[in-house]
C-alpha positions as CSV (number, residue, x, y, z in Angstrom):
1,X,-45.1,33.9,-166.3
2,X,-44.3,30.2,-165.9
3,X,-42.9,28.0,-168.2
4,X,-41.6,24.5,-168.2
5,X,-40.1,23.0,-165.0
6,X,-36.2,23.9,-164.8
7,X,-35.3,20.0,-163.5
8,X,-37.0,17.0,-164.3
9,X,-37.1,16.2,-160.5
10,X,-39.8,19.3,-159.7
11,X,-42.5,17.3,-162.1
12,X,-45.4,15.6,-160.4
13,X,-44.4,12.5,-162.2
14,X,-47.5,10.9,-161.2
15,X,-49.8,13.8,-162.6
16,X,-47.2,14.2,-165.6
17,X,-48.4,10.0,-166.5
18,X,-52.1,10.5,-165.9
19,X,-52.2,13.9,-167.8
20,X,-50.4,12.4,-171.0
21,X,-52.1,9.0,-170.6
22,X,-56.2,10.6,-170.3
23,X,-54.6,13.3,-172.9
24,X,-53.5,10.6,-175.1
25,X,-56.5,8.4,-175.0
26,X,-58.3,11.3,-176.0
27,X,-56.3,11.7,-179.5
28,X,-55.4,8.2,-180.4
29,X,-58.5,7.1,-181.5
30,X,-59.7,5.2,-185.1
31,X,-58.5,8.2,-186.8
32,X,-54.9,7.2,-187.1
33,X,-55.9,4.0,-189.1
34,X,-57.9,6.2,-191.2
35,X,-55.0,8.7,-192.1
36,X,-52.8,6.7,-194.5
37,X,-55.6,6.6,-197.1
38,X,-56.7,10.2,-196.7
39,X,-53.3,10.9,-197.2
40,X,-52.6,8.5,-200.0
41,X,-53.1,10.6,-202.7
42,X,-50.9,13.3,-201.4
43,X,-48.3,11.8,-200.3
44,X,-46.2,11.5,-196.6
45,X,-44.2,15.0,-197.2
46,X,-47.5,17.3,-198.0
47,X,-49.0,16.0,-194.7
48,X,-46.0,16.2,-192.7
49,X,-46.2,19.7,-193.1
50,X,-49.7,20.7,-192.4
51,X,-49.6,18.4,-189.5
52,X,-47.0,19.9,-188.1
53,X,-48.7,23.2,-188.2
54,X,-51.7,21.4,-186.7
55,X,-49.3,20.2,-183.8
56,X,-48.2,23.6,-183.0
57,X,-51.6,25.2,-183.0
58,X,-53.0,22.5,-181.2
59,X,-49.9,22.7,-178.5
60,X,-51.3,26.5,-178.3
61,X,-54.3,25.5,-177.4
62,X,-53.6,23.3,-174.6
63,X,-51.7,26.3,-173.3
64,X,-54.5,28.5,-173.9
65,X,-56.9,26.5,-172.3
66,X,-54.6,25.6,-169.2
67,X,-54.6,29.6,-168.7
68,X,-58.5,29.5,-168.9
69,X,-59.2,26.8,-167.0
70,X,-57.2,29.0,-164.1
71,X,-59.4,32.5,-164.4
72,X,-62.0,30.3,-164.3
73,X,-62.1,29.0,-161.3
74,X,-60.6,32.1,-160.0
75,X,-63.8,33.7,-160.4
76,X,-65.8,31.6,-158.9
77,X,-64.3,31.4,-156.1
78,X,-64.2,35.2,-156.0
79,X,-68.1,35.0,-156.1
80,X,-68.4,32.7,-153.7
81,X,-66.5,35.0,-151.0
82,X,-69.3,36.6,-149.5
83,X,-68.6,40.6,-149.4
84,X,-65.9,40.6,-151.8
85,X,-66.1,42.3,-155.4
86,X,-64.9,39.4,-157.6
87,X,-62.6,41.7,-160.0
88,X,-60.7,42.3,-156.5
89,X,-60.5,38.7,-155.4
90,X,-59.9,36.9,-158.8
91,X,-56.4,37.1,-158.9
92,X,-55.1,35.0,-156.0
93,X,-53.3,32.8,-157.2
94,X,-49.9,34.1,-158.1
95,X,-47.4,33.5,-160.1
96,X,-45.5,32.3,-157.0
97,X,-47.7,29.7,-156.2
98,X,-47.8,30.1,-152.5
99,X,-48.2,33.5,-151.6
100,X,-51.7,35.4,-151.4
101,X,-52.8,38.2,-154.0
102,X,-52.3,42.0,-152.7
103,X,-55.7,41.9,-153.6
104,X,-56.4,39.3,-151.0
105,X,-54.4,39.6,-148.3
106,X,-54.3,36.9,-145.3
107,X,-55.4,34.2,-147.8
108,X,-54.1,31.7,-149.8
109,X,-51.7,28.9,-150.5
110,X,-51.2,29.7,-154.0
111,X,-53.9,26.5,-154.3
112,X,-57.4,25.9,-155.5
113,X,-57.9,23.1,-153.6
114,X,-59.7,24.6,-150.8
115,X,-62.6,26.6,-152.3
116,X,-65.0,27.6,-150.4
117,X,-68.7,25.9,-149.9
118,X,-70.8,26.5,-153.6
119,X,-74.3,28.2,-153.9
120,X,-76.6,26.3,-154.6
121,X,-76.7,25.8,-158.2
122,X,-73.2,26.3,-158.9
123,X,-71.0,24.1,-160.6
124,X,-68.0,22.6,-158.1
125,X,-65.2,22.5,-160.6
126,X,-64.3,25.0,-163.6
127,X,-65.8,23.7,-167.0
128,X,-66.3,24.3,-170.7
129,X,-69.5,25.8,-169.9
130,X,-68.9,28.3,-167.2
131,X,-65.7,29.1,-168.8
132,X,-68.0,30.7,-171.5
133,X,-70.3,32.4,-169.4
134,X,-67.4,34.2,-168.2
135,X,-65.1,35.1,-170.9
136,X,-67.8,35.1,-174.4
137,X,-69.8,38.3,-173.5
138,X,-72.2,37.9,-176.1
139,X,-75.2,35.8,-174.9
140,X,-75.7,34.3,-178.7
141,X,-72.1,33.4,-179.0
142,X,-72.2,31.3,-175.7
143,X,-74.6,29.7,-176.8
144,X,-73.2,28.8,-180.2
145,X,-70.1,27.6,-177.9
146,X,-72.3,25.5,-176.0
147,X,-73.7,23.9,-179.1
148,X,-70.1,23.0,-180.6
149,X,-69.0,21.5,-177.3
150,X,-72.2,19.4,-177.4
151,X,-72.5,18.2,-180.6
152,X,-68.6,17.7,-180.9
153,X,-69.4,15.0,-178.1
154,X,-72.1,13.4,-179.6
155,X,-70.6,13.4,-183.0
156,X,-67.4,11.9,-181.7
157,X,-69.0,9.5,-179.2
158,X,-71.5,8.3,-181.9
159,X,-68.1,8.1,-184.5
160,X,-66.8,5.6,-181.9
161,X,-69.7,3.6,-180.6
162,X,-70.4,2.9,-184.4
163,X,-66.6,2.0,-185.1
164,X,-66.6,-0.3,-182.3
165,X,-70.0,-2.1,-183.2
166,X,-69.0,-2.8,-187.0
167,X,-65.8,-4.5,-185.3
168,X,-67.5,-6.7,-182.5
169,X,-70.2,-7.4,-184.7
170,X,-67.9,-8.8,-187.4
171,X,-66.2,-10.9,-184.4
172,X,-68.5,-12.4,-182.8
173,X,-72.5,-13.7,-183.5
174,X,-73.8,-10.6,-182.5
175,X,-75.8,-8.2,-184.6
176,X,-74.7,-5.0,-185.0
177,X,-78.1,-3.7,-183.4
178,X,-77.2,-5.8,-180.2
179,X,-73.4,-4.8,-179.7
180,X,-75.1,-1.0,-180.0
181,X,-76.9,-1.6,-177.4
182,X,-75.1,-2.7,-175.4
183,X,-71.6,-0.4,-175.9
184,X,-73.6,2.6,-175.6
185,X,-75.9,1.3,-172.8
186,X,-73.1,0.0,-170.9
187,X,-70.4,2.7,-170.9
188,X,-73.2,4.8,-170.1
189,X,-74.4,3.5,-166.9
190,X,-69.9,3.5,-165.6
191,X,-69.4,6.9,-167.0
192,X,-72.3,8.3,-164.8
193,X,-71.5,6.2,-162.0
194,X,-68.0,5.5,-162.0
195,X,-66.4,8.5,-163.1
196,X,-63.6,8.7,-160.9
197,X,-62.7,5.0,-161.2
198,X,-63.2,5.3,-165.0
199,X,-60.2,8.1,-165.2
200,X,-57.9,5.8,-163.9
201,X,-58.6,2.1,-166.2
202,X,-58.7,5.1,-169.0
203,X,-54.8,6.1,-168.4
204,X,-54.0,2.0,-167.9
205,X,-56.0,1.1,-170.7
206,X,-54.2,3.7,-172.7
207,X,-51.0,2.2,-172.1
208,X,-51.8,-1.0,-173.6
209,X,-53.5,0.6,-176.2
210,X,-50.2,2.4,-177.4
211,X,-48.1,-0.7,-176.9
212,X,-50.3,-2.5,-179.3
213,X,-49.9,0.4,-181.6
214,X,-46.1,0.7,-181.1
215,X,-46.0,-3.3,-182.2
216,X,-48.0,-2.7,-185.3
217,X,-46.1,0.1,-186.2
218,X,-42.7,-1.7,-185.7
219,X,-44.1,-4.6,-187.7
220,X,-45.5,-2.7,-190.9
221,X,-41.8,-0.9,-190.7
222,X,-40.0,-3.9,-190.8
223,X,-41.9,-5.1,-193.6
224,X,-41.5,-1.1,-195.2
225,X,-37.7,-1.7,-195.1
226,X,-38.3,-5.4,-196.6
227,X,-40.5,-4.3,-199.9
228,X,-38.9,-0.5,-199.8
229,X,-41.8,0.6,-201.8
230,X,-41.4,4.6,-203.0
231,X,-44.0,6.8,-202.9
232,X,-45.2,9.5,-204.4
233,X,-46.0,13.1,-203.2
234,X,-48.4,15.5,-204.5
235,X,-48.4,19.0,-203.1
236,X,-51.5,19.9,-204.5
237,X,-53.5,17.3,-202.7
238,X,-52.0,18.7,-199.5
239,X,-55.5,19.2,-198.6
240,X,-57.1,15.7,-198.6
241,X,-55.9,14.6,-195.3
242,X,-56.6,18.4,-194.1
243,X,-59.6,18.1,-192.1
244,X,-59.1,14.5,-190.8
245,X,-55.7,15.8,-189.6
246,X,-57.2,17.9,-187.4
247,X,-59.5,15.4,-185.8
248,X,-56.2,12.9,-185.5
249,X,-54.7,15.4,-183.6
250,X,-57.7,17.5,-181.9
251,X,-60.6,17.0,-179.4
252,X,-58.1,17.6,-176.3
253,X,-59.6,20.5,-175.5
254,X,-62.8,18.6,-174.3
255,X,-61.4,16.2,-172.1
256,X,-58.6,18.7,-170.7
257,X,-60.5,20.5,-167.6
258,X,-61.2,16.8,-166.5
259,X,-57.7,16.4,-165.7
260,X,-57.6,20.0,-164.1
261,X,-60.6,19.2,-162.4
262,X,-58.7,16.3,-160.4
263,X,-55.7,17.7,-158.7
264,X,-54.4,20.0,-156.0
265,X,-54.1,23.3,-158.4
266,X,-50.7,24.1,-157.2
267,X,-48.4,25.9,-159.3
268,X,-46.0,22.9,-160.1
269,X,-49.2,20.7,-160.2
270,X,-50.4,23.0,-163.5
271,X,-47.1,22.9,-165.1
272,X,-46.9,19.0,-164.2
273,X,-50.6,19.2,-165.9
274,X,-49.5,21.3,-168.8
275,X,-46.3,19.7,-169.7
276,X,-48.0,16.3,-169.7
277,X,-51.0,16.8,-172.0
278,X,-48.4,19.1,-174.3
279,X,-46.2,15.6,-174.4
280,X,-49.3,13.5,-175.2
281,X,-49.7,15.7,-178.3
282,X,-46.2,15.4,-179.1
283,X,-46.2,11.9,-179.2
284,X,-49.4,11.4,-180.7
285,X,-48.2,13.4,-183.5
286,X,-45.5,11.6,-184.2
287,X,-47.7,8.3,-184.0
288,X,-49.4,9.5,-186.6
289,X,-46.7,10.2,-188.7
290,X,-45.2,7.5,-188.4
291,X,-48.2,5.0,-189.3
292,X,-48.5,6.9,-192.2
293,X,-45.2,6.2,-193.6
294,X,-45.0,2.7,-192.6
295,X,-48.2,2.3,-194.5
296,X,-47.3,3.8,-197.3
297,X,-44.1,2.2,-197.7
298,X,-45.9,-1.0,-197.7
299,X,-49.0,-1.0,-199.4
300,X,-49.5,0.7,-203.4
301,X,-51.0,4.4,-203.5
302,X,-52.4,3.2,-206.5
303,X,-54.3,-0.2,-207.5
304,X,-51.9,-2.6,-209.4
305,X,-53.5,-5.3,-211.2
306,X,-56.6,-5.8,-209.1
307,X,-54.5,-5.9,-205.9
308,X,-55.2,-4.1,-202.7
309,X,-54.4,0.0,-202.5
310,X,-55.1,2.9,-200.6
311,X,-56.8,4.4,-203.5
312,X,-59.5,1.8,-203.5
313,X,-59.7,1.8,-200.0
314,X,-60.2,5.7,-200.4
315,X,-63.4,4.9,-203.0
316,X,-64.6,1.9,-200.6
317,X,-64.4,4.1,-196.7
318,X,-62.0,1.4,-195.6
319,X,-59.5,2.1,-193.2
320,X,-56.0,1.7,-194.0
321,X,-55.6,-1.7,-192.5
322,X,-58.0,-3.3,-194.7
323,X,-55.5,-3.2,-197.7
324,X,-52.3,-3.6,-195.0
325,X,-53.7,-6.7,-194.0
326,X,-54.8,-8.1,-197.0
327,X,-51.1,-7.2,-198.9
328,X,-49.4,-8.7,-195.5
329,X,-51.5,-11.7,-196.4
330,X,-50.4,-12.2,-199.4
331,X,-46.8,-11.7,-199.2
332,X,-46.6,-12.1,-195.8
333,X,-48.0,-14.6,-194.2
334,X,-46.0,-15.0,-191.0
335,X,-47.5,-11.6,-189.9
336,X,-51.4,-12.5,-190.7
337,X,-51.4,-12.9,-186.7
338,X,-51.2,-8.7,-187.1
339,X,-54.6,-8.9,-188.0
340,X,-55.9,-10.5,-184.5
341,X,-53.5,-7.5,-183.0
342,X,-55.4,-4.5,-185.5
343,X,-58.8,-6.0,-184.4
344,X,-58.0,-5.9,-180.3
345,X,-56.3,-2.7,-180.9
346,X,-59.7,-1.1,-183.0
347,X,-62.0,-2.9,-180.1
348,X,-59.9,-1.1,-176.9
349,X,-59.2,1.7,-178.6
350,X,-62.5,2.8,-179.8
351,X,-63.6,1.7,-175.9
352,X,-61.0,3.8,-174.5
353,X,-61.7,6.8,-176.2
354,X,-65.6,6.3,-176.0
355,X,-64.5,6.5,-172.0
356,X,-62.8,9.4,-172.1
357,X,-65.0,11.9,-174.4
358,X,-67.7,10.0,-171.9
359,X,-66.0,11.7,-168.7
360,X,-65.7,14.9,-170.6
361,X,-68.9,15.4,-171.6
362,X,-70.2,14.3,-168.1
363,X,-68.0,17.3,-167.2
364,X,-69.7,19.8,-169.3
365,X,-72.6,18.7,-168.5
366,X,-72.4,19.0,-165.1
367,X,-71.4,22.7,-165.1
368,X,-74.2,23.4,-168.1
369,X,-76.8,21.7,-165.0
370,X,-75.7,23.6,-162.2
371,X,-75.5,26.9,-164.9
372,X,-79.3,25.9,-165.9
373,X,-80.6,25.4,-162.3
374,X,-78.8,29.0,-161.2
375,X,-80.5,30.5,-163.6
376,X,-83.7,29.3,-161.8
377,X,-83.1,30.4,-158.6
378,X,-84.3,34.1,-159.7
379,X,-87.2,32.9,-161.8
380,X,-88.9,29.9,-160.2
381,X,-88.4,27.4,-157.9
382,X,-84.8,26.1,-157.3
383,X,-83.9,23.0,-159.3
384,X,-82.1,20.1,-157.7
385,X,-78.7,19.8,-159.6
386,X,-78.2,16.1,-159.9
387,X,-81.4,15.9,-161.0
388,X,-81.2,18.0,-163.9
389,X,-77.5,16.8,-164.7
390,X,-79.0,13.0,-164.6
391,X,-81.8,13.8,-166.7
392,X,-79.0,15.6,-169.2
393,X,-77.1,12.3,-169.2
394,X,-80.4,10.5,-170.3
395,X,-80.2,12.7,-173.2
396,X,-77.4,12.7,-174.6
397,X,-76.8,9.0,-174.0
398,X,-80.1,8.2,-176.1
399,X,-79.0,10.8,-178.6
400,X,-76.5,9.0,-178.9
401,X,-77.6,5.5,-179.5
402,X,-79.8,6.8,-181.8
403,X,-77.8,8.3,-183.9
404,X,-75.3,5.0,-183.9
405,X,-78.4,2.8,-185.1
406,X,-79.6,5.3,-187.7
407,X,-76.1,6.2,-189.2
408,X,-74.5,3.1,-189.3
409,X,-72.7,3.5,-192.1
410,X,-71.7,7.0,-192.1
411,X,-68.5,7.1,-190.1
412,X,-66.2,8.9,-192.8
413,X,-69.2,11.6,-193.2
414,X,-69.4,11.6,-189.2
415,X,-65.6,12.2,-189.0
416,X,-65.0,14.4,-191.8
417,X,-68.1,16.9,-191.6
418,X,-69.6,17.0,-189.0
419,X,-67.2,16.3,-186.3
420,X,-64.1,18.7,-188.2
421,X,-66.2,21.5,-188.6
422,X,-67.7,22.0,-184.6
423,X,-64.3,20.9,-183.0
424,X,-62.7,23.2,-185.3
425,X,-65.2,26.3,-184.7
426,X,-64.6,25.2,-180.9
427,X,-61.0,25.7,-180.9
428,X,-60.0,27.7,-183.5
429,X,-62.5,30.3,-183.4
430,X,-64.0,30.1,-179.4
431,X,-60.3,29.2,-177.6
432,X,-58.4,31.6,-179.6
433,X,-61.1,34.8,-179.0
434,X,-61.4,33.4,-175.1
435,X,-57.3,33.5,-174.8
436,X,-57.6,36.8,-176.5
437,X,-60.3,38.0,-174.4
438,X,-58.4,37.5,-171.1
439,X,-55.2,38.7,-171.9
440,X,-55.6,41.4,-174.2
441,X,-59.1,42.9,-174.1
442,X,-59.7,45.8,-171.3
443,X,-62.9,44.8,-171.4
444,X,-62.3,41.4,-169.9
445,X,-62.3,41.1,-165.8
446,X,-58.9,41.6,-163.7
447,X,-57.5,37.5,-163.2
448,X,-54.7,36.2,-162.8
449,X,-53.4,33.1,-163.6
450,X,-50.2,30.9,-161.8
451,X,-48.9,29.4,-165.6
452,X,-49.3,31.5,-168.1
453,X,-47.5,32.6,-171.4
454,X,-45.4,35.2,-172.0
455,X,-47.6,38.6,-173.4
456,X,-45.5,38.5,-175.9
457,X,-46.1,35.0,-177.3
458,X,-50.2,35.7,-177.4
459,X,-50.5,37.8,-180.4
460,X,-49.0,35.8,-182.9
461,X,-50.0,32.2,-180.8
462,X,-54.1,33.7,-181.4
463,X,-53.3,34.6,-184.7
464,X,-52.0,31.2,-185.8
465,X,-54.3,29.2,-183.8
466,X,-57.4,31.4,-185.4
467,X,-55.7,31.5,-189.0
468,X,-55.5,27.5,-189.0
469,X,-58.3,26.3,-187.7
470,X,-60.4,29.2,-189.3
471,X,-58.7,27.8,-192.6
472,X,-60.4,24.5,-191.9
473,X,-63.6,25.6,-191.5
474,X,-63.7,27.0,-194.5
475,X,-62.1,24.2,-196.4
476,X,-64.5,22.2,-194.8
477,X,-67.3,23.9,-195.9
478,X,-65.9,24.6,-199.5
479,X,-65.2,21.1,-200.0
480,X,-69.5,19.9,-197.8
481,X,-70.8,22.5,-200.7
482,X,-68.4,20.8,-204.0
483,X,-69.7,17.3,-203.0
484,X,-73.3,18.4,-202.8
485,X,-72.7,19.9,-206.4
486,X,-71.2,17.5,-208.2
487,X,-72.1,14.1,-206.5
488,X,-75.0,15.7,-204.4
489,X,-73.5,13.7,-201.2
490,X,-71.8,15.4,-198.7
491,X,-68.6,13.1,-199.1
């Protein structure tokens, strides 16, 4: 069982940045400027608490996922050892982190970085989609995994390449067909030729991304403690900012084995790994709650006199800076300059994040390519890997920029429906019964993992995790089939 380094000085620092950095850029997207109003009618207090639940289970997650990500590429390298049986050779990577398996004896450096030569047809690097075809026995199920990991990218990446053509297009003399074309176009030529570069201007861009956030937020306080405006709190509308809460904190788990995918897997090197994408979470969350209560100590829950809210921002699918800026406007002028600052920070961030679910969905889709053309080699003709990977990346890319021209204006339906319910069902239900499946099934094949933990912990961690984000699926659902009743939308 490992657990957090003892001293400061055994961290990779330099994997520690790039894990909370590509974590981070992953989390902080357009959803924190969307949160204030969701939570508006609730109140700071109500949210505070769910989303602190939704930190813990999503902190689980990470944990459970860093433990997958390590029987995963266990087993394949136990199937690529020619004459071994894989349930002897999947456990050699200790606990220790540098001494060989007694299942393996004579190998190992307690490393994954030298595995040996794949098959043809088989993935180089554990992913989403293997990780399934080892640990969901059930043929339909994998599939239905498959399916949330995909559309959760396309949701998410269409969510953002919308977002970011509504701003550019209100910038600048360009349509909003053009700027489509060319965000989507554009990012997807770099992400499926520049990948490696890509992860590294994601983790810089990041950090200028937060330091514009970090000066909004500072701002809007300063202002809060200037007008001192109270708000109210309403525990029964602790569901409003439920589901959205969940995506502000979520999707992590899709950009994760990209990170694992790009180091020396040494023991210290996965806790380095862990410990950073656990502190992106950490400090995303309390981003998030911060901007909420800046905002709402600045700008009315309610309308007063015709002037700007949250409420009617709510009713209009405006984002929370709409009203912000406009009150800052009015009764503060000096900061109208905060409005050139939101509008950069929109533009890079939606960008950013665009990148990053990019890389990790080129990631999945890599290992769902070399997992398609495997399954060739017994019934026809082998299939050359890059082609079929390529000719997913077509796609998915045109799926994409399809869906951004048609749904133009469905970003809060987007966010709220479609995206909440898959990432949800992807974590909450497919995470939790994988984490369960390793650790506590006898069914499940004999690995080991370096950082894993304690036994103890799992039952109650699975539980929780399975609880909340089951709980979201069905409060997502409940609330899809109310709308369709009574307004016969689905928002």
């Amino acid at each position: 069982m490992a657990s957090l380094p003892d001293r400061w000085e055994d961290v990779n620092k330099q994997l520690f940045a790039k894990s909370l950095l590509v974590t981070a850029a992953t989390i902080l997207g357009v959803g924190i400027l969307a949160l204030p109003v969701k939570v508006s009618r609730g109140g700071v207090e109500p949210f505070a608490a769910t989303f602190s639940v939704a930190f813990v289970c999503q902190a689980l997650v990470i944990c459970f996922l860093t433990e997958l990500l390590q029987r995963t590429e266990a087993m394949m390298l136990a199937e690529d050892q020619a004459g071994e049986d894989p349930e002897e050779s999947a456990g050699f990577l200790t606990e220790g982190g540098g001494e060989a398996s007694p299942a393996t004896p004579g190998r190992g450096t307690g490393s994954f970085a030298s595995l040996a030569p794949r098959r043809r047809g088989r993935a180089a690097a554990p992913n989403l989609h293997t990780m399934a075809q080892y640990f969901v026995p059930h043929p339909w199920l994998r599939g239905f995994f498959d399916f949330c990991v995909y559309v959760h990218f396309i949701v998410i990446m269409v969510a953002y390449a919308i977002a970011a053509a509504n701003a550019v297009s209100k910038l600048t003399p360009f349509t909003y067909d053009a700027i489509a074309v060319l965000f989507v176009c554009g990012f997807a030529v770099a992400i499926a030729k520049l990948d490696e570069a890509l992860t590294s201007a994601v983790a810089w861009f990041t950090l200028f991304k937060g330091s514009l956030l970090l000066l909004m937020i500072l701002i809007v306080a300063y202002v809060a403690s200037d007008v001192q405006r109270s708000y109210t709190n309403d525990w029964g509308r602790a569901g409003d900012a439920f589901l959205i809460g969940t995506i502000s904190l979520g999707g992590s788990v899709n950009t994760v084995p990209v990170i694992y995918s790009s180091f020396k897997r040494t023991r210290e090197n996965i806790v380095s790994f862990r410990a950073g994408c656990l502190a992106a979470t950490a400090l995303c969350f309390a981003l998030n709650l911060v901007w909420c209560y800046a905002v709402l100590s600045v700008v009315p829950q309610q309308s007063e006199g015709g002037g700007p809210s949250l409420e009617r921002a709510l009713e209009q699918h405006d984002i929370s800076t709409i009203p912000l800026l406009q009150f800052l406007q009015d009764a503060y002028p000096q900061y109208a300059f905060l409005g050139v600052v939101v509008n950069v920070f929109i533009i890079l961030s939606v960008s950013v994040s665009f990148m990053a679910y990019g890389l990790g969905m080129k990631h999945y889709l890599d290992g769902a390519a070399a997992g398609f053309a495997e399954r060739q080699l017994s019934v026809s003709a082998p299939y050359d890997v890059p082609q079929v990977a390529l000719a997913f990346y077509i796609g998915s890319f045109a799926m994409i920029f399809t869906c951004t021209y048609a749904f133009s204006q469905s970003l809060y339906i987007i966010l709220d429906v479609f995206n909440s319910a898959v990432l949800n069902i992807e974590t909450g239900c497919f995470i939790a019964y994988m984490a369960w499946y390793t650790r506590l099934s006898s069914a499940a094949p004999a690995t080991r993992a370096a950082v894993e933990l304690p036994r103890a912990v799992l039952p109650t961690g699975i539980a929780l995790t399975s609880l909340y984000f089951g709980g979201a699926v069905a409060f997502d659902l409940y609330e899809t089939l109310h709308h369709l009743a009574t307004t016969g939308t689905l928002r």
